[in-house]
C-alpha positions in Angstrom: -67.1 -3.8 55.3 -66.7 -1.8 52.1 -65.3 -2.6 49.2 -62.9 -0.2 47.6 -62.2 -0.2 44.0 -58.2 1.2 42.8 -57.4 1.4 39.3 -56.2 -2.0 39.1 -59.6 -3.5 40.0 -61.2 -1.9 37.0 -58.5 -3.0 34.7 -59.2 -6.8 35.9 -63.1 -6.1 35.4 -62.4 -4.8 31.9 -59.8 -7.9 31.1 -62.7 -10.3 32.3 -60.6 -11.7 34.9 -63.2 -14.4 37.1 -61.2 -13.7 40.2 -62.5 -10.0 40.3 -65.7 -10.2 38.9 -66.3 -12.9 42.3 -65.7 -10.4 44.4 -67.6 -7.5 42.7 -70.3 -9.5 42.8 -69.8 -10.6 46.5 -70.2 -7.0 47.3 -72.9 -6.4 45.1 -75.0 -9.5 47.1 -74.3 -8.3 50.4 -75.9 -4.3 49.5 -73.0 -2.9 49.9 -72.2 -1.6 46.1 -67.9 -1.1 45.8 -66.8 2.6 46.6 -64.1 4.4 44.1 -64.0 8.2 43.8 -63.7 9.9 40.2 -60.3 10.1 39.8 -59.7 6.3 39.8 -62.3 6.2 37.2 -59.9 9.2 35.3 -57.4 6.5 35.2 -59.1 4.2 33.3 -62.2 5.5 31.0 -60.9 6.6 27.5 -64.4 6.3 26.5 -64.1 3.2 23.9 -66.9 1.2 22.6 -64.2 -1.4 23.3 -65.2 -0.3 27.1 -68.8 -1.5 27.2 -68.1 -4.2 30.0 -66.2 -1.0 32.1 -69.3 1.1 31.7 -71.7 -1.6 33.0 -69.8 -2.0 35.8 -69.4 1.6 37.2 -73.1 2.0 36.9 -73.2 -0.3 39.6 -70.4 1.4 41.8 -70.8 4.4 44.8 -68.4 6.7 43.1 -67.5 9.8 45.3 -66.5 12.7 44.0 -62.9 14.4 44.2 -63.8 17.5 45.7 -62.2 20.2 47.3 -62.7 18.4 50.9 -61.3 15.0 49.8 -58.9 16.4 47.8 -57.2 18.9 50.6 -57.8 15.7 52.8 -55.6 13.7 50.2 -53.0 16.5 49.7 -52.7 16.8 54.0 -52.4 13.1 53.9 -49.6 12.7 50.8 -47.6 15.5 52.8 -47.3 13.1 55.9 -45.8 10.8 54.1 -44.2 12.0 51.6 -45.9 10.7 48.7 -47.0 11.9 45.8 -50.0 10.3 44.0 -52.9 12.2 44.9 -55.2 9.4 43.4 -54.2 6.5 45.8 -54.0 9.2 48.5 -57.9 9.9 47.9 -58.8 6.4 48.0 -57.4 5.5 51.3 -58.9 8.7 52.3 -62.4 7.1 51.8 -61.4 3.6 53.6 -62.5 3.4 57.1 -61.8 0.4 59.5 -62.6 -2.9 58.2 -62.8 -2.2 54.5 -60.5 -3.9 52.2 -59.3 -2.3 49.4 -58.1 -3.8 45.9 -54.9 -2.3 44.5 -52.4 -3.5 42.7 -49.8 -0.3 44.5 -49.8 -2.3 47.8 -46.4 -0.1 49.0 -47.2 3.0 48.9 -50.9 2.3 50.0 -49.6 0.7 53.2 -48.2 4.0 54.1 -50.9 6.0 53.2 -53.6 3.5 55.7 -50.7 3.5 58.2 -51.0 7.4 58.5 -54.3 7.0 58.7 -54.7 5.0 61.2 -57.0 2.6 59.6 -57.3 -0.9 59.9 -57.5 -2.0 55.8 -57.5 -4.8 54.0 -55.5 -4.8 50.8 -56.3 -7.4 48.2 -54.9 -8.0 44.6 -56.9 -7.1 42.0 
């Protein structure tokens, strides 16, 4: 199981909020470091000193990149369903049976997994 980090998980991290730092750290115990891809991390960094406590954290996270594969991948997907957010679209992209993802855009994610066929886990930030 995998843990997969939306922009919503980051925001809790940088607000210091206990419940999300448990299960970062959860992860972290078991080996298996959270998975995000670069565009989630787009959504958040603005490069702030004020964002020290973000910066440690996604030294410790498996951050994929948005490439051309994942993002045609995302695009393919987002046309199924007729969404439109190419970010979200990515993540659920990267989430495989099992995994659990933390989002805080439940909706439209459950369309994008149920496309996908994958069995996920969606958990509040």
């Amino acid at each position: 199981m995998t843990l997969l980090l939306d922009a919503a998980a980051f925001i809790a991290l940088e607000r210091n909020e206990r419940p999300m730092w448990t299960r970062l750290k959860a992860s972290v115990g078991l080996g298996e470091p959270p998975v995000t891809h670069s565009g989630v991390v787009g959504q958040v960094w603005r490069g702030s000193p004020r964002q020290a406590r973000l910066a440690t954290v996604l030294a410790g996270i498996d951050m994929k990149p948005l490439d051309r594969d994942l993002g045609r991948s995302a695009g393919e997907l987002l046309a199924a369903c007729g969404l439109s957010d190419v970010i979200d679209a990515a993540l659920a992209r990267l989430a495989l049976d099992g995994d659990e993802i933390i989002t805080s855009d439940r909706e439209d994610m459950e369309i994008l997994l149920a496309a996908t066929g994958q069995h996920v886990e969606l958990l509040r930030p």
